[in-house]
TIFIZA-498148 format. One line per 2 residues: number of its first residue (from 1); for each residue x, y, z of C-alpha. Coordinates in pm, 1 decimal, m for minus. Layout:
# residues N
NUM) X:Y:Z  ...
END
This chain:
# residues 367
1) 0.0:0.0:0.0  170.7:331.0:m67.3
3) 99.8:643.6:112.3  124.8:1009.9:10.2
5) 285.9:1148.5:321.7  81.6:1401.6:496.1
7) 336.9:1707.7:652.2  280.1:1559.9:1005.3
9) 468.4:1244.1:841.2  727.2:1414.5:689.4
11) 848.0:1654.0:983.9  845.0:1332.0:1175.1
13) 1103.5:1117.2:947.2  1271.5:1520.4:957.5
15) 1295.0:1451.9:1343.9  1395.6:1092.1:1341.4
17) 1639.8:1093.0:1080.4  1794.1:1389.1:1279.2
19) 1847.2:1215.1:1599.1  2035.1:910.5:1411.8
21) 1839.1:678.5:1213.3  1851.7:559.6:840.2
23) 1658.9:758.5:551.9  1518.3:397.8:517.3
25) 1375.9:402.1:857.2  1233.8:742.8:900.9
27) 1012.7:690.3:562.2  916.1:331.0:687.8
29) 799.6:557.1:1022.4  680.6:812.9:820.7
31) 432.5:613.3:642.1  363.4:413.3:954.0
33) 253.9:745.0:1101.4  72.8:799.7:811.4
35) m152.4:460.2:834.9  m212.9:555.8:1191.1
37) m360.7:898.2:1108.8  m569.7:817.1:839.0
39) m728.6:559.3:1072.5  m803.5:811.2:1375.0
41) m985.3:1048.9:1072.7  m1164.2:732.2:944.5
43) m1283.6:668.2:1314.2  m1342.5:1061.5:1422.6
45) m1586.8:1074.2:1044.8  m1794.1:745.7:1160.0
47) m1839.7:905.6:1510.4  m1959.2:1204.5:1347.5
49) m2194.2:1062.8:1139.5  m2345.2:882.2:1381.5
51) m2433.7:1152.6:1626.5  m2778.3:1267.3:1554.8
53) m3103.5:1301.3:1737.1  m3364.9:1066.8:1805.3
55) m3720.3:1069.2:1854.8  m3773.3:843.2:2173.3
57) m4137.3:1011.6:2222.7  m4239.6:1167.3:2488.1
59) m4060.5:1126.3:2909.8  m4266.2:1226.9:3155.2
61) m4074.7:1250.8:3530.7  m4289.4:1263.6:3872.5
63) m4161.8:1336.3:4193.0  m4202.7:1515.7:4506.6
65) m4100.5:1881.1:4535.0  m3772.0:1988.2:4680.3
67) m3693.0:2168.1:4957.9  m4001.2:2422.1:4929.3
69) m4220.1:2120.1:5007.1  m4100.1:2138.2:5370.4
71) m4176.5:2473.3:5488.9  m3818.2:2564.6:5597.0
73) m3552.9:2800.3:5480.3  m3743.1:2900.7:5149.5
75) m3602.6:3123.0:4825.4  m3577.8:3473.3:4890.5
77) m3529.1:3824.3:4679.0  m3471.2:4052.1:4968.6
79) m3116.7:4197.2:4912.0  m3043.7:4138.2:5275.1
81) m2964.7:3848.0:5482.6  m3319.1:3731.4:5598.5
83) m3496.2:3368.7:5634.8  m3829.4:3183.0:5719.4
85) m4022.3:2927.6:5756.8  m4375.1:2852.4:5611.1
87) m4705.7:2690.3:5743.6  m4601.0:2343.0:5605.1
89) m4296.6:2350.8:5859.3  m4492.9:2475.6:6151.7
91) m4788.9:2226.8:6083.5  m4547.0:1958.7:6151.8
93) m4478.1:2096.6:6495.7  m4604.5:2049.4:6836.5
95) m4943.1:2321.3:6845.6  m4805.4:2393.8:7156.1
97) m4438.0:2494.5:6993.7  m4346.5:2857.8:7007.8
99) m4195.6:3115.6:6724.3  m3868.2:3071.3:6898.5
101) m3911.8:2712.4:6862.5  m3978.5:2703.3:6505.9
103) m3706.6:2918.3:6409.9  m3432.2:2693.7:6605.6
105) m3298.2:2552.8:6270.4  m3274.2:2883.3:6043.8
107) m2865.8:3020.7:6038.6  m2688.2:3184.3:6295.2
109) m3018.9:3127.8:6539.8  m2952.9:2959.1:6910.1
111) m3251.8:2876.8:7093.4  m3338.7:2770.4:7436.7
113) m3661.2:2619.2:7554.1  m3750.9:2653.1:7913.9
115) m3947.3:2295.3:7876.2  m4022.5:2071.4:7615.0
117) m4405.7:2227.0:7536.8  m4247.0:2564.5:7490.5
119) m4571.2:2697.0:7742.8  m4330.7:2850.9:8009.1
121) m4117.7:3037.8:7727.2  m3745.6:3036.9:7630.0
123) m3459.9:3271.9:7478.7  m3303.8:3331.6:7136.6
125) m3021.9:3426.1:7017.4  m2942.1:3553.1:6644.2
127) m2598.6:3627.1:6553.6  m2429.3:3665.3:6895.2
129) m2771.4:3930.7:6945.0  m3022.8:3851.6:7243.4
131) m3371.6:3859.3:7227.2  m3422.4:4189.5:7389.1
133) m3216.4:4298.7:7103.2  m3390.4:4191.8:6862.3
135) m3727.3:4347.4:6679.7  m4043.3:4125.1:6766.9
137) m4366.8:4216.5:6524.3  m4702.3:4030.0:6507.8
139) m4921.7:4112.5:6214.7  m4668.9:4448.8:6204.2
141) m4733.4:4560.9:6554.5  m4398.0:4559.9:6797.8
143) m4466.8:4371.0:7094.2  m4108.0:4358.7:7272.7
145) m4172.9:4511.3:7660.7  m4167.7:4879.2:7632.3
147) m3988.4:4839.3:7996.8  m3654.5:4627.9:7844.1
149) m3730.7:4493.0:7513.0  m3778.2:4146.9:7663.5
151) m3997.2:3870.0:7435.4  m4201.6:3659.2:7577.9
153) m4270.8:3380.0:7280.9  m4556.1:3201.2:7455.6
155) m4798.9:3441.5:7430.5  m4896.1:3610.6:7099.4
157) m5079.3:3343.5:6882.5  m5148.2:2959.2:6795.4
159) m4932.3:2804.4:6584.5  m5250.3:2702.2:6352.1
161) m5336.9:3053.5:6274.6  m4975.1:3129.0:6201.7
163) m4869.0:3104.5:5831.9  m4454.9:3186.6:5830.0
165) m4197.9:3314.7:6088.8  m3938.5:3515.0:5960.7
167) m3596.9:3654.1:6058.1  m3375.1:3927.2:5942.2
169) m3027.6:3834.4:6052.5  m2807.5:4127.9:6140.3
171) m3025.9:4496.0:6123.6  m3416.5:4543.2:6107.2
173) m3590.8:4639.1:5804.5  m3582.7:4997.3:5792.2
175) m4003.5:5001.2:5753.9  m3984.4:4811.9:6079.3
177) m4134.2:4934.6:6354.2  m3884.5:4912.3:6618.7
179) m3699.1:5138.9:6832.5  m3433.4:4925.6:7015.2
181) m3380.8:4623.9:6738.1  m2977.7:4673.6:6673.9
183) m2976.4:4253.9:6600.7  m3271.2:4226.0:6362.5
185) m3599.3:4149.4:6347.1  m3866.8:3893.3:6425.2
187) m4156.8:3869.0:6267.4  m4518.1:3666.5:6276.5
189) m4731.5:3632.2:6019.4  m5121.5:3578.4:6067.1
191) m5312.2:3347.5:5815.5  m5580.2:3536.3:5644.1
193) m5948.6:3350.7:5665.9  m6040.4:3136.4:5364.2
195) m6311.3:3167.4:5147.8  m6495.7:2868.2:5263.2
197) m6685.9:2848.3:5559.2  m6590.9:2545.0:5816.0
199) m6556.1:2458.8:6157.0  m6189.3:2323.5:6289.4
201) m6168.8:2148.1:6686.1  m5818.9:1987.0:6754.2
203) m5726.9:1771.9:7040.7  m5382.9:1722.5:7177.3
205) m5258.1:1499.5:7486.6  m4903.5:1371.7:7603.8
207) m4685.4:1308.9:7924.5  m4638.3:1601.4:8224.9
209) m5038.2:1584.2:8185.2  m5022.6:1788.5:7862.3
211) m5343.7:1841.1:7739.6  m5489.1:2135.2:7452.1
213) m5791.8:2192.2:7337.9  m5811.5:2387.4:6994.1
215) m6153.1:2556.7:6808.6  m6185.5:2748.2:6498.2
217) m6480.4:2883.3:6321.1  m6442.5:3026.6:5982.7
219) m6723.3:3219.0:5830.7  m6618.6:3190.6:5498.3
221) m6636.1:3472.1:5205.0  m6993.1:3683.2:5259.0
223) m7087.6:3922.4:5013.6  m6765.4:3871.2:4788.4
225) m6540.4:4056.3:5034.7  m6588.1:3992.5:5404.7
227) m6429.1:3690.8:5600.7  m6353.5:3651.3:5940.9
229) m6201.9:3368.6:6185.0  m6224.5:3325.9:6538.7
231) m6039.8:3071.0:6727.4  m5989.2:2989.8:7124.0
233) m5728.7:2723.7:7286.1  m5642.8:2621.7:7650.4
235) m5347.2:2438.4:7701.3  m5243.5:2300.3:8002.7
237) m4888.0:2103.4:8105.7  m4715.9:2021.7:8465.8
239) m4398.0:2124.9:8539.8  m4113.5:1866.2:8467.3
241) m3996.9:1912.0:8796.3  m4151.3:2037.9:9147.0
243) m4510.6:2158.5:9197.1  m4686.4:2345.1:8968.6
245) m4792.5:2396.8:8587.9  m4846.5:2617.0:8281.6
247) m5233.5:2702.7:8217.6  m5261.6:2933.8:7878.9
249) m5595.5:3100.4:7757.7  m5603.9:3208.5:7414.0
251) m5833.1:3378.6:7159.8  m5735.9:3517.1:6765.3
253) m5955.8:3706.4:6575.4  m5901.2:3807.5:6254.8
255) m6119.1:3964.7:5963.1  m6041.6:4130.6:5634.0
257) m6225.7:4321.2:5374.6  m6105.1:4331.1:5033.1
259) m6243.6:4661.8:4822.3  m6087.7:4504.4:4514.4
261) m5818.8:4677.9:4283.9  m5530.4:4583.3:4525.9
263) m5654.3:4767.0:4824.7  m5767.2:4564.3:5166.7
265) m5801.4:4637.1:5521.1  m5692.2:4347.5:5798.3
267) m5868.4:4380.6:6156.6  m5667.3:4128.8:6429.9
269) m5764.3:4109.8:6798.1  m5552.4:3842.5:6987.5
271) m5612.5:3776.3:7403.4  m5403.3:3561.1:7581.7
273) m5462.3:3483.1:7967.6  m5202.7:3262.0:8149.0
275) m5099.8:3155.9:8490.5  m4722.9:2973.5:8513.0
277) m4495.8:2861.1:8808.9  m4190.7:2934.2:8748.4
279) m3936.1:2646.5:8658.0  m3635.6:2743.4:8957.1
281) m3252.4:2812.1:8782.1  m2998.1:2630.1:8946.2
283) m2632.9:2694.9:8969.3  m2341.4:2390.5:8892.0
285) m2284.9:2357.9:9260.0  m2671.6:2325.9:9353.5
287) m2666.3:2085.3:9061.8  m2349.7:1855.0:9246.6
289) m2448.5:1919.9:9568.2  m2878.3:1885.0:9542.6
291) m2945.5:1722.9:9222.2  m3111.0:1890.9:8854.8
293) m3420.7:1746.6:9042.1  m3395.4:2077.5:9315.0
295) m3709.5:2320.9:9253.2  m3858.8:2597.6:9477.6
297) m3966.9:2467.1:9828.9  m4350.4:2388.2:9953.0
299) m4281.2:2493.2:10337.7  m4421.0:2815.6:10390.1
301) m4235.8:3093.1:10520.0  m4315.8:3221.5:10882.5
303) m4179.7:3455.6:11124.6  m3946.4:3406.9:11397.3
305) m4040.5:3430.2:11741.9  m3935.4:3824.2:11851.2
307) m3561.7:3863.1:11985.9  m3191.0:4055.3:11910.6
309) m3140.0:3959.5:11558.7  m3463.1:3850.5:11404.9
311) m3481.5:4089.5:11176.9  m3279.9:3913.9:10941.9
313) m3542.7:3610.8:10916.9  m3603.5:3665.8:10574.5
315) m3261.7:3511.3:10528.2  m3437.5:3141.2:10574.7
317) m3331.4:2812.0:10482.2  m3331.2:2660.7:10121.0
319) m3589.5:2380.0:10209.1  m3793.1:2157.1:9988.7
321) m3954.4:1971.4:10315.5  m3928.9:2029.1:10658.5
323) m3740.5:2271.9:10857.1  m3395.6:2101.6:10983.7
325) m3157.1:2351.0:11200.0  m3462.2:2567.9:11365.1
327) m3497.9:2841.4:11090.3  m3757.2:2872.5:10891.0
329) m3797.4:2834.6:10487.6  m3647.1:3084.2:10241.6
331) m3970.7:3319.2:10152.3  m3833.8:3378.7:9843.8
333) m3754.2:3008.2:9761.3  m4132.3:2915.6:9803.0
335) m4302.5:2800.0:9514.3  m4630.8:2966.0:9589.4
337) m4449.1:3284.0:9550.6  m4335.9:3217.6:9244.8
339) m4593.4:3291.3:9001.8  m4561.9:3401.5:8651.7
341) m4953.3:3548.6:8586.8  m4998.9:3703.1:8285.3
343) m5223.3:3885.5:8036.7  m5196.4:4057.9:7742.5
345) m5376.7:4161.3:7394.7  m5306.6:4304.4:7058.8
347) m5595.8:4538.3:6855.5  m5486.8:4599.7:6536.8
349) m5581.6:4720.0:6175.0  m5357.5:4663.8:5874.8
351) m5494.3:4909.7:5595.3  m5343.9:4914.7:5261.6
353) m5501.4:5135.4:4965.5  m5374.2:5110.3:4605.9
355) m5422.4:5516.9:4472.2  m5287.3:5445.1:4195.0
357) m5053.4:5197.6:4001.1  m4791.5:5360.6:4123.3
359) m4914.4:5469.7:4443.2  m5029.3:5302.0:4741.1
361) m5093.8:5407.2:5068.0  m5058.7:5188.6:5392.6
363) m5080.6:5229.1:5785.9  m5097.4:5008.3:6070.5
365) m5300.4:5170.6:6386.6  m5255.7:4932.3:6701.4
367) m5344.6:4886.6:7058.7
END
């Protein structure tokens, strides 16, 4: 078979013959080289035409959604750090479970429960901030204490008329209305009432006597722009250790009217009522010396009998039972006197008017 040499073939007899072999050789290489070539080309042009397209029909592909499907951490477009969680996230909670609760897994959030029910409360912290740092809004209306910013979690709504819980990690959005939030912002979202009228009663039991009773009444869409909701709850759970319990009242009301062409006005009234004992703090050398079981004491206080130095008997014993060594209990160690009673409510209206495409006008009167 002879072989026109291409120029690759030729520069490489050049390069053989150069480093020492025969003329003889480098064109026996040369057209060696040659063969080899030709044979990649004839196997690149059959590769070639073979690639084409191919009408398999039509693939369909089912599955469930992704992440979005949970509730947790969803997309957002705000050009600043912020997260949340939706209503399918919180629907798989405890009803009992708080907002601090269900923000626990969102980034650069540390949470503390002060039980398991999330009735007596807890803390948060977002970024090194602590709660009474923090911005707290429900429906738009601050609630932190106007005293020291403090939060108190428990209190503001059921977790089945909440729809999302969101945080902004780092500052509070500057439409916030907040005067003390230099961590960021909290905020609670209420669901609005649906369009179809029904009547929703949950049950819920479990250990520590943990019982909650849950009613809703919808009244559906009337007229083609009026709905309203009503719910109440009681829930009820002991303490996990020592005397005493959490006992929560709570009501939501909400109602909107849409006057169609984007504009709407939101009424919310939300009453909570409870009565807690407190769950007693203990130090790492109560813990060795008492046990994590150590709560406030049921001996009540009493004075001493009159005398030189009896004025100092409200420096008493720390007692759970009995009275061993002559003084008497620690008044401020008893557990009747340690009551957490509570109640609060929130009145608002969330008004928002489209003037024109451009223009709308919104404001947010509370009580």
């Amino acid at each position: 078979m002879s072989l026109k040499p291409t120029r690759f073939a030729v520069l490489l007899a050049g390069f053989v013959a150069s480093h020492g072999a025969s003329a003889q050789e480098s064109v026996a290489l040369a057209e060696a080289t040659a063969i080899t070539v030709a044979a990649d080309a004839g196997v690149l042009a059959t590769a070639q035409a073979a690639t084409g397209t191919t009408d398999v029909g039509k693939i369909a592909v089912e599955g469930t959604e992704g992440p979005g499907a949970t509730g947790l951490i969803q997309p957002e477009s705000s050009p600043k750090a912020r997260s949340s969680v939706e209503k399918a996230y919180i629907e798989n909670k405890s009803p009992t479970e708080n907002p601090f609760q269900s923000l626990s897994l969102l980034p650069g959030v540390a949470t503390n429960s002060t039980d398991s029910s999330g009735l007596f409360g807890g803390s948060i912290r977002v970024r090194g901030f602590n709660s009474d740092q923090l911005g707290f809004t429900v429906g738009g209306v601050p609630v932190n204490d106007s005293g020291n910013f403090a939060v108190f979690p428990q209190e503001y709504t059921d977790s089945e008329n909440l729809c999302s819980v969101f945080l902004t990690q780092g500052s509070a959005d500057t439409e916030a209305p907040h005067t003390g939030a230099s961590g960021g912002n909290i905020g609670l979202t209420l669901c609005d009432p649906k369009d179809t009228a029904g009547v929703k009663v949950a049950q819920t039991g479990g250990s520590l006597k943990l019982t909650r009773s849950y009613a809703k009444i919808e009244t559906g869409l009337v007229g083609g722009i009026w709905k309203s909701y009503v719910s109440y709850s009681r829930a009820l759970i002991d303490k996990f250790k020592g005397d005493g319990r959490a006992d929560r009242h709570h009501v939501d009301f909400v109602s909107t009217v849409d006057l169609g062409k984007g504009s709407k006005v939101t009424g919310s009234f939300l009453y909570n009522r409870a009565l807690n004992n407190n769950i007693r703090t203990l130090t790492r050398a109560q813990i060795d010396s008492r046990g994590r079981a150590l709560d406030f004491g049921t001996v009540a206080p009493r004075h001493l009998a009159p005398g030189p130095g009896r004025q100092n008997e409200n420096v008493g014993q720390d007692v759970t039972t009995g009275t061993p060594g002559g003084l008497p209990p620690n008044g401020d160690l008893y557990a009747p006197f340690n009551l957490n009673p509570f109640r609060n409510y929130i009145a608002s209206v969330n008004a928002g008017f489209q003037i024109t495409p451009e223009l709308r006008f919104s404001f947010i009167p509370y009580l």
